[in-house]
N, C-alpha and C positions, 0 to 999 in steps of 0.2 A: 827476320823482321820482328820488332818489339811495338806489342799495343799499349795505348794509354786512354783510360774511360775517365772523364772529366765530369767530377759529381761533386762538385763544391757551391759555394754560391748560398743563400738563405731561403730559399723559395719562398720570396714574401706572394708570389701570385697566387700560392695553395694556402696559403694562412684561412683558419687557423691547424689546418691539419700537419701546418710546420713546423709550429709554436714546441712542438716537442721530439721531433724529428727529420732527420735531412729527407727534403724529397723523395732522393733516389732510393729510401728505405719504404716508402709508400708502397703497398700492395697494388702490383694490378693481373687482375684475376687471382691465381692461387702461387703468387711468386714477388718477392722483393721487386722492384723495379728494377735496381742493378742489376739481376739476374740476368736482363735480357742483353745488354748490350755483352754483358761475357760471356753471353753462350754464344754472339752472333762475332764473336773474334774469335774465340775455342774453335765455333765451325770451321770457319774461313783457315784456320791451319795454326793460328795467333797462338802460341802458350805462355810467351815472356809479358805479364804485365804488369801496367803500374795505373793503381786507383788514387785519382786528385781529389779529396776532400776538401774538408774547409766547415764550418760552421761552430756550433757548439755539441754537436751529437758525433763528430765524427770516429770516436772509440766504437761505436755502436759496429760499423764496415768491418771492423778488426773480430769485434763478439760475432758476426751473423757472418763471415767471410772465412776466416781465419788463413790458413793457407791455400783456399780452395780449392778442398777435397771434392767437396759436391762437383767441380768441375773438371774431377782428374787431375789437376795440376799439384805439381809439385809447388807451389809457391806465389803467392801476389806479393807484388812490390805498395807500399805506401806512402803518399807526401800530402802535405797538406800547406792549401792554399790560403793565405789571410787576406779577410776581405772579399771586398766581390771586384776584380781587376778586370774581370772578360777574359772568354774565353780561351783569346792569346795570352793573356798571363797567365793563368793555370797550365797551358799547354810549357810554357817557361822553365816551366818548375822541374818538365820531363828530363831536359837537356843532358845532366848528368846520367839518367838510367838510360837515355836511349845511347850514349858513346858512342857514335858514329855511323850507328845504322840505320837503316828508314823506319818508318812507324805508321804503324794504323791508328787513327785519333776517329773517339766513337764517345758523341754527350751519351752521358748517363740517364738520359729521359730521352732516348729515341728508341722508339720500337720497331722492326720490319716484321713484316708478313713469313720474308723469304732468307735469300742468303745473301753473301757480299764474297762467294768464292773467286767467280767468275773478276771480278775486280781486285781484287787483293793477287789473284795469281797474276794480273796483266801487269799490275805496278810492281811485280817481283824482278817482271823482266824489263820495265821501265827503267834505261840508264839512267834519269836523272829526272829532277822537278817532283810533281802532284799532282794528284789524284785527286777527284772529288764526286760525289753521287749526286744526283738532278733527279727531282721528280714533278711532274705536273700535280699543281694545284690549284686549288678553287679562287683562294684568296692571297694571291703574290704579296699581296701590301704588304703581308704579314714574316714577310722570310725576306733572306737574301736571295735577289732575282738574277738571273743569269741572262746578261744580252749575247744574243747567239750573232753569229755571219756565218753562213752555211753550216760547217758543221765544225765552228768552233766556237769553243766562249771566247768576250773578247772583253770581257765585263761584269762586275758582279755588284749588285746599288742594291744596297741594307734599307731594306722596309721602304721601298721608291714610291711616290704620290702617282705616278704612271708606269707603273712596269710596262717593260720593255718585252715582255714574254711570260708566260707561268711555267716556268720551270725555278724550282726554287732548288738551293744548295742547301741540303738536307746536313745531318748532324754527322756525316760519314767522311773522316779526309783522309788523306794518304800524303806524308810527304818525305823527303827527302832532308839528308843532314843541313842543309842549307836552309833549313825554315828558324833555325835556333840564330843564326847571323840577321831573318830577316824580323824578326819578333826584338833583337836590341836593337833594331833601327825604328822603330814604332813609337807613336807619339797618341796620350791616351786621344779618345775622339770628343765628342760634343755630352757624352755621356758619364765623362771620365774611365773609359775604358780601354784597352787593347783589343780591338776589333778584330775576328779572325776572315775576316771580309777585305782587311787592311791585307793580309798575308796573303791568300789567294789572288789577289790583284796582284801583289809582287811577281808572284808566277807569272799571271797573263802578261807582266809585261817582259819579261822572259821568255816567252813563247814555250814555257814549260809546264802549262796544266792542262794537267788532260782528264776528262770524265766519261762513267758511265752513267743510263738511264737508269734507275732502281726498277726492279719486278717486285709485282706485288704491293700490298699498300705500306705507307708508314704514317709512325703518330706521333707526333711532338706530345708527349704523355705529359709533362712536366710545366707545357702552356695559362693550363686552366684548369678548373673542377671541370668541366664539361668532358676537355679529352682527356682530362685521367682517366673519366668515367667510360669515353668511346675506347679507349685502348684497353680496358679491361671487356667490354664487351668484342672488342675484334681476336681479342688472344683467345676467350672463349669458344668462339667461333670459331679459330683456325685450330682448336684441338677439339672441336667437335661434338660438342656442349651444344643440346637444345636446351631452353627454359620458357618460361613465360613469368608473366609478373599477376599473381591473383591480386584481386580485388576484394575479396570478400572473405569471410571468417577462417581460422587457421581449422 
């Protein structure tokens, strides 16, 4: 199985700390941001991968990455995306590196707490379809919401005015060779995008997407100044870092 970390795009929401590099190069706590989603695919068993850039910085992945040693790996793959297409376009791009295997897709601004073993080894043994991670949130408006019937999804409504549930479909997918047939059937949305909301629906109506609940917490790092700033304080914390913040003279 071949992973692909999807870190293109301008971050105009971090402006201006993007004005002179791509988000996913943004420290959080004492680590590149892309750091994390390829140690959370290395865990999971992932070694074959491909980084989707895109902006004006993107030499920079190649200077701070190189073959990714820091990761043990013998090698990263690189393409780059022009433009800002959505997510299923950059995922497009994989088609060729991935030649007919399945793939783990993980945005380059999501953070976990924990692991993605547990799911990447069930969709090993999954004959056919997708995979996708769910996790309960505070603020559903804000994600793609999963409408459940017992215990399936049966639906998935991008940023809904009523969600239907708080469990949102997090930055984590798994899919099968047949996502690259359903991504040139796609038509951009109201945003001029490829929606990867549009593809996961393909599945459900295939009765072929299946999910787990994520353990542990996650941070759309890449949202706002606010959760850059909560996801560098929760990485802290999950390696066990007290601080406090003084007030008064050094």
């Amino acid at each position: 199985m071949k992973g692909v970390i999807l870190a293109g795009g301008l971050g105009t929401r971090l402006s201006p700390l993007t004005k002179i590099t791509n988000k996913h190069l943004l420290p959080i706590y004492n680590k590149p941001m892309i750091f994390y989603p390829i140690q959370t695919l290395v865990d999971a068993g992932v070694r074959d991968l491909l980084i989707v850039t895109g902006g004006n910085n993107a030499g920079d992945f190649l200077r701070l990455l190189g073959n990714g040693s820091a990761f043990h790996l013998p090698h990263i793959n690189y393409t780059y995306q022009e433009g800002e297409g959505g997510i299923a376009d950059a995922l497009r791009l994989a088609e060729h590196f991935a030649d007919g295997e399945k793939i783990v897709v993980m945005l380059g601004d999501n953070v976990i707490e924990k692991d993605i073993r547990a799911g990447v080894a069930a969709f090993r043994k999954q004959k056919r379809g997708a995979r996708v991670y769910v996790k309960q949130v505070a603020n559903p408006r804000a994600y793609g919401v999963a409408e459940m019937r017992g215990d399936r999804i049966v639906g998935i409504v991008e940023k809904p005015a009523r969600p239907k549930s708080n469990l949102a479909v997090i930055g984590i997918y798994m899919y099968d060779p047949s996502v690259f047939e359903i991504i040139h059937t796609l038509k951009p949305s109201g945003r001029g995008e490829l929606e990867i909301t549009d593809v996961n629906n393909a599945y459900i109506k295939r009765g072929q997407l299946a999910f787990d609940v994520l353990d542990g917490w996650w941070a759309d790092a890449g949202a706002s100044h606010e959760k850059l700033l909560e996801t560098s304080l929760l990485v802290a914390q999950r390696e066990g870092v007290s601080f406090s913040v003084s007030r008064g003279k050094a």
